[in-house]
C-alpha positions as CSV (number, residue, x, y, z in Angstrom):
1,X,93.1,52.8,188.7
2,X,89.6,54.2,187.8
3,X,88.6,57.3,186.5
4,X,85.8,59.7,187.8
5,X,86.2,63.2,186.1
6,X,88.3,63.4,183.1
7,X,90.4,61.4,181.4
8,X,93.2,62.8,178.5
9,X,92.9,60.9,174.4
10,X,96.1,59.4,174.9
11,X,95.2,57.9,177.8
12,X,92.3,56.5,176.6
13,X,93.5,55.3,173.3
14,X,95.8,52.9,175.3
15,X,92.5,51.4,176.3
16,X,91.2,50.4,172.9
17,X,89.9,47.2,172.6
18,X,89.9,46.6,176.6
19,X,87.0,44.5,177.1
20,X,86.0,46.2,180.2
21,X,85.7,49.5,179.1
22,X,82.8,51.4,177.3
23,X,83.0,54.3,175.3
24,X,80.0,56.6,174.4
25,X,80.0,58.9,171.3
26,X,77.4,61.5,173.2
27,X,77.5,64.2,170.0
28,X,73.8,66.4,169.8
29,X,72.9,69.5,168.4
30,X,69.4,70.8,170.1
31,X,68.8,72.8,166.6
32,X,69.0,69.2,164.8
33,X,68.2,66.3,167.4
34,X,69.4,63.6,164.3
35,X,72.7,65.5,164.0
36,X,74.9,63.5,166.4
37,X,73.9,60.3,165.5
38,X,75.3,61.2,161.4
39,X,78.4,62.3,162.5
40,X,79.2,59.4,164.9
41,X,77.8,57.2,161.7
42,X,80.3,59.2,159.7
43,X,83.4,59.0,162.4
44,X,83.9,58.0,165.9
45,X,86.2,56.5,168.6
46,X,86.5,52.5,167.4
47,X,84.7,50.9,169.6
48,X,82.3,53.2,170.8
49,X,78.5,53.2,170.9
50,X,76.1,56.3,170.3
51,X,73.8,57.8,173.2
52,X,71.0,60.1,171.9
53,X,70.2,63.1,174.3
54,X,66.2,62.9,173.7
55,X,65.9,58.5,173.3
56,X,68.5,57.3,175.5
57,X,69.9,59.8,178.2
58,X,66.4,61.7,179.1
59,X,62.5,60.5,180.0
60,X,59.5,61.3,177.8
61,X,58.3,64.5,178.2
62,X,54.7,64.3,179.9
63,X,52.8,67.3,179.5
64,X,51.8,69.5,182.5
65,X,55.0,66.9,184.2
66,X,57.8,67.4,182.8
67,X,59.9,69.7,180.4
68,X,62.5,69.1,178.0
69,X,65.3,66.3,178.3
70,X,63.7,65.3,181.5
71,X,65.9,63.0,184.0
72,X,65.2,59.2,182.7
73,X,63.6,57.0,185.1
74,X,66.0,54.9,187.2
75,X,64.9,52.0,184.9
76,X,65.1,53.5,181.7
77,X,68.9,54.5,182.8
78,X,69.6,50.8,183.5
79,X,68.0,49.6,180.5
80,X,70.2,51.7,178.0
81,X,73.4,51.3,180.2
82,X,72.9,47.6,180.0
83,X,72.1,47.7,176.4
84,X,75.4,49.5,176.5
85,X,77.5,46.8,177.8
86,X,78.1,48.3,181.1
87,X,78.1,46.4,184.8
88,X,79.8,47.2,188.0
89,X,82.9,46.2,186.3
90,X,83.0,49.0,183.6
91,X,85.2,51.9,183.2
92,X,83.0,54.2,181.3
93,X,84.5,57.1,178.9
94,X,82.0,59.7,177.4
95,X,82.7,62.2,174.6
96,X,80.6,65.4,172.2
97,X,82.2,67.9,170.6
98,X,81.1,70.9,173.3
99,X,83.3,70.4,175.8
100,X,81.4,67.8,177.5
101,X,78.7,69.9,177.5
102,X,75.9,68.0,175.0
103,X,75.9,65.3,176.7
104,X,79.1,63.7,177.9
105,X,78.5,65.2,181.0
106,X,74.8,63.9,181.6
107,X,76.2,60.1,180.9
108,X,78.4,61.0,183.9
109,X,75.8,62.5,186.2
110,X,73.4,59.9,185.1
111,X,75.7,56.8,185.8
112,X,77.1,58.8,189.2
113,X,73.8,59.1,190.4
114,X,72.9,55.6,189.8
115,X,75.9,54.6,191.9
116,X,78.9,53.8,189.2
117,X,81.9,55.8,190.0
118,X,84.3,54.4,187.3
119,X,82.6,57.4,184.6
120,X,84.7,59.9,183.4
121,X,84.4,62.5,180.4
122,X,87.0,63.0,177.3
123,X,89.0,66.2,178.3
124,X,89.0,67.6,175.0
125,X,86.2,65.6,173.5
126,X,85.9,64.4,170.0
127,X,88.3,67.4,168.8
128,X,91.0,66.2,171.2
129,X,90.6,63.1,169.4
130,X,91.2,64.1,166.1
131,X,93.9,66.9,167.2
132,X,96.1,63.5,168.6
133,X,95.8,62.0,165.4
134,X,93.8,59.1,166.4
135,X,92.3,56.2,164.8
136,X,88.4,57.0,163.7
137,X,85.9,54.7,162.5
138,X,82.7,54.9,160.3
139,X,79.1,53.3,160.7
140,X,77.3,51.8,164.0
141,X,78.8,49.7,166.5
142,X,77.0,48.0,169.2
143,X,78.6,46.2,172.6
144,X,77.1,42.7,174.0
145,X,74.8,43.7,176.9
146,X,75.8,43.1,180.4
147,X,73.7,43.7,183.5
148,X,73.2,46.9,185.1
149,X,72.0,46.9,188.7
150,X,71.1,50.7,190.0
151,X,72.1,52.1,193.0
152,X,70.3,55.6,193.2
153,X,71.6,58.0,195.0
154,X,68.4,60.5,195.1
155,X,70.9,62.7,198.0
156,X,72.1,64.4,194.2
157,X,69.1,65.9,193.3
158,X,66.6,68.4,194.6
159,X,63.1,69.5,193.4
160,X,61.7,72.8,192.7
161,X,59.9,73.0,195.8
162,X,63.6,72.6,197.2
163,X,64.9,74.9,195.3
164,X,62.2,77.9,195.6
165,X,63.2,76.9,199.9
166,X,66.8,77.8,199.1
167,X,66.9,80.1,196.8
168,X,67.2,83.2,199.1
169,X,68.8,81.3,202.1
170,X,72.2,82.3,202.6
171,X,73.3,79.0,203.8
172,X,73.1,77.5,200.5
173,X,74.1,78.8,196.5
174,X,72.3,78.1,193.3
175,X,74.4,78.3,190.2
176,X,73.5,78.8,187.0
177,X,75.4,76.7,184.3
178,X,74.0,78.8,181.4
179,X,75.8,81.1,179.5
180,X,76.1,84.9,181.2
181,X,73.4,86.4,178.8
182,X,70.7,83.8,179.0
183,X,71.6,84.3,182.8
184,X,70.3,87.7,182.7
185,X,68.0,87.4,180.2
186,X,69.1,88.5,176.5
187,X,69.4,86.3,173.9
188,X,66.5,83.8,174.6
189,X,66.3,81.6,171.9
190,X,64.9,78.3,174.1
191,X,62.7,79.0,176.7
192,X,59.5,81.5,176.6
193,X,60.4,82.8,179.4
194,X,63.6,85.1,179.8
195,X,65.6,85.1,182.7
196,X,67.0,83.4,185.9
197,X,65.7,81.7,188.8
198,X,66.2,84.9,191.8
199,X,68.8,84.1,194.2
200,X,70.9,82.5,191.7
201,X,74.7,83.1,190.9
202,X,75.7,82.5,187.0
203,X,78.4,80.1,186.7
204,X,78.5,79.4,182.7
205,X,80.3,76.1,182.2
206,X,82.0,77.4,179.2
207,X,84.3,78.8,182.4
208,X,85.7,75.3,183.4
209,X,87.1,75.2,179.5
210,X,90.2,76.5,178.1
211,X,90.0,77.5,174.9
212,X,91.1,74.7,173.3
213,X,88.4,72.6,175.2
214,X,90.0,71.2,177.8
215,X,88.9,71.8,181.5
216,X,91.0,74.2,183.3
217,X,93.5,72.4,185.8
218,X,92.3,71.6,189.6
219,X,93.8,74.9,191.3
220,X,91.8,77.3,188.7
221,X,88.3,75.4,188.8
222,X,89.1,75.7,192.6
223,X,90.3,79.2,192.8
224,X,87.0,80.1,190.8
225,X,84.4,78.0,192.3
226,X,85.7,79.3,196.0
227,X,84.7,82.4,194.6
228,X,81.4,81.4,194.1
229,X,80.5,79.4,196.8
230,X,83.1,80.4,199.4
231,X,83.2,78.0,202.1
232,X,79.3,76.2,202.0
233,X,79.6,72.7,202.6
234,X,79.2,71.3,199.0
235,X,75.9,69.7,199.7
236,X,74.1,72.8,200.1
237,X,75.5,74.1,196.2
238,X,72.4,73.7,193.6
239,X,73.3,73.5,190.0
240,X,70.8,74.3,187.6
241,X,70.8,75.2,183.3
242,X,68.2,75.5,180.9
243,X,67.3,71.5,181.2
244,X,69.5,69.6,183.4
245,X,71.8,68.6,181.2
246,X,74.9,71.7,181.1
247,X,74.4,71.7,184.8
248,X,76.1,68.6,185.0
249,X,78.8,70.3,183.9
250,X,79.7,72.7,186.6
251,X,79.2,69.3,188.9
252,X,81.8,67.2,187.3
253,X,84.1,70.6,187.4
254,X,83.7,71.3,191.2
255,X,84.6,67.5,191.8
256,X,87.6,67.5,189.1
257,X,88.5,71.2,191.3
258,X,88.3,68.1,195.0
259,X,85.8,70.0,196.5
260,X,83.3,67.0,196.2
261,X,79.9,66.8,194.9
262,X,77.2,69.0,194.7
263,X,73.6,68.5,194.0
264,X,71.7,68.9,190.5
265,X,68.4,70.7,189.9
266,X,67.7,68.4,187.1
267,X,64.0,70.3,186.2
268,X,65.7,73.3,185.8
269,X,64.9,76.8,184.4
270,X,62.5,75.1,181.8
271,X,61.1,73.3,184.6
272,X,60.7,76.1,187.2
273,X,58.9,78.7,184.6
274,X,56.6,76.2,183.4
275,X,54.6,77.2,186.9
276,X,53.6,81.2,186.2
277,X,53.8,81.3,189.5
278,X,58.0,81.2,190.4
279,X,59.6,84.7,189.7
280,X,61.9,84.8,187.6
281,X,64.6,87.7,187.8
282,X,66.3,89.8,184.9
């Protein structure tokens, strides 16, 4: 049995020590970049290895290119998830402490869209962990590199030019992972600009979480996603967030809801203001 969406701390702590499965401590505050890293330092899953949000899961930021937490490059991705110890025959498990949020969720975008199905995110994340009572461990840990061969599967993403197409057509929906007030532009603490993309729907992932951070079961993710999309075929749904990275989010919770997979805006709201020229709506 694999695992593609979520997977409960139980579970996974009967797979400690498996050889063929990889565990990534994803932890990252975007107020202190070097803030995940110390706590996984301090405590973490046994066994598991640390993925930085800015070095390991996104591309370097090229100015006039790209924005912040930029998708990595197909062979950046490979070169981190081999460093990582991971090859067709790993069943990947990614944790943070924001309900998969910052940045479980990108590891399991990044890997899907690269072509590894066996990814799946902590339901509960590192509290879960410590709620079970769970073994923890201290300092750096590192896995003996395998091979990663990419299969990209560029059918999951879409560019702004894309997205300013769709935007208005009513044959497609653009959701916004952000929180409701970023969404209608209070509160802007990130971006220069305030606002959404026009045409857009907010969907905050904080939604797809109970509050005890756990996702919400199947039948509710589907109840409320059916609200949002109604009955589009999933490939013409457009997530989007601030960077790319929440997004993913609202992805993973659509295919843990079995109503497939929809496509990521990985630019973004960052990267759709950055041309004065897209209008933004408030």
């Amino acid at each position: 049995m694999i695992f593609t969406t979520t997977i409960g701390a139980t579970e996974l702590a009967k797979h400690q020590g498996d050889i063929n499965w990889v565990i990534i401590d994803c932890r990252f505050k975007l107020a202190s970049p070097e803030q995940g890293q110390l706590d996984y330092e301090t405590s973490h899953i046994p066994g598991a290895v640390y993925a930085h949000l800015d070095h390991d899961l996104s591309g370097p930021i090229i100015k006039g290119v790209t924005v912040r937490h930029p998708r990595p490059s197909v062979e950046h991705a490979a070169e981190v998830f081999s460093r990582f110890g991971i090859d067709s025959t790993i069943q990947v498990v990614a944790y943070d402490d924001q309900g998969g949020a910052l940045a479980a969720a990108r590891v399991w975008w990044l890997l899907r869209w690269l072509g590894h199905e066996a990814v799946a995110i902590l339901d509960g994340g590192w509290q879960g962990w410590i709620n079970h009572k769970l073994p923890i461990k201290s300092g750096k840990e590192t896995r003996e590199p395998r091979k990663f061969i990419p299969h990209p599967r560029n059918e999951l993403i879409i560019s702004t030019a894309e997205v300013d197409q769709l935007r208005n057509d009513p044959r497609f929906r653009l959701l916004d992972a952000r929180a409701a007030d970023r969404f209608r532009g209070e509160n802007e603490t990130i971006d220069p600009v305030a606002g959404h993309i026009p045409g857009a729907i907010s969907a905050p992932y904080a939604g797809n979480l109970q509050p005890n951070g756990t996702f919400r079961n199947g039948r509710r993710l589907a109840a409320r996603y059916k609200r949002l999309i109604q009955d589009l075929p999933i490939d013409h749904v457009v997530c989007y967030c601030g960077s790319g990275v929440t997004a993913a989010h609202d992805v993973l919770a659509m295919m843990k809801a079995g109503l497939g997979e929809a496509r990521l805006y990985s630019g973004s709201y960052s990267e759709w203001i950055a041309d004065p020229k897209h209008p933004v709506e408030k």
